[in-house]
C-alpha angles and dihedrals in degrees: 000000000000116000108261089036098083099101093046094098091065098043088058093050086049091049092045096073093035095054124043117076137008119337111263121250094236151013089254092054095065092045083056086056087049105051094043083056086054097064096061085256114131122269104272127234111271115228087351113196119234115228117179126216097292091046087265114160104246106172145284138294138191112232134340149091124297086189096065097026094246129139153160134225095190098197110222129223102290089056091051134058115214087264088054092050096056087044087059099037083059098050078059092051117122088239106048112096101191105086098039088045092059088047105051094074092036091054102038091055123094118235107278109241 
């Protein structure tokens, strides 16, 4: 690689989940994406519309798969007090498990015909 491209690699990886897609609704919504990325999980679906079974617009949602049928409504601030934000800052942490645990076998299984 060319000197001054070494860290290229990892710019690419930091634009990836800031590009594709629609733009998130808030600043925590796209540390959500990153820390799903993080995780080694692919990158969700940003603003991802809801059909249902006849292909009928039902609504929006902020992030997920429509491939497994798994997504996220991320409330914004109106919707939290202070206490409920660092409740939800530590759910993102590197070290909590919760989160990434539920998703694993939602995310492993193929969309149920």
């Amino acid at each position: 690689m060319a000197p001054g491209r070494r860290g290229l690699p990892l710019l690419e990886e930091v634009l990836a989940v800031s590009t594709p897609g629609p733009l998130p609704g808030s600043p925590a919504e796209m540390r959500l994406v990153r820390r799903l990325a993080s995780w080694g999980f692919p990158l969700p679906e940003r603003q991802l519309r809801v059909l249902n079974e006849r292909g009928v617009f039902l609504g929006r949602v902020d992030l997920g798969w429509s491939d497994r049928r798994v997504a996220f409504e991320y409330d914004g601030a109106e919707a939290h007090t202070p206490r409920q934000w660092a409740s939800d800052e530590a759910r993102l942490r590197p070290s909590s498990t919760r989160l990434r645990e539920l998703l694993t076998p939602l995310l492993a299984r193929r969309r149920a015909a």
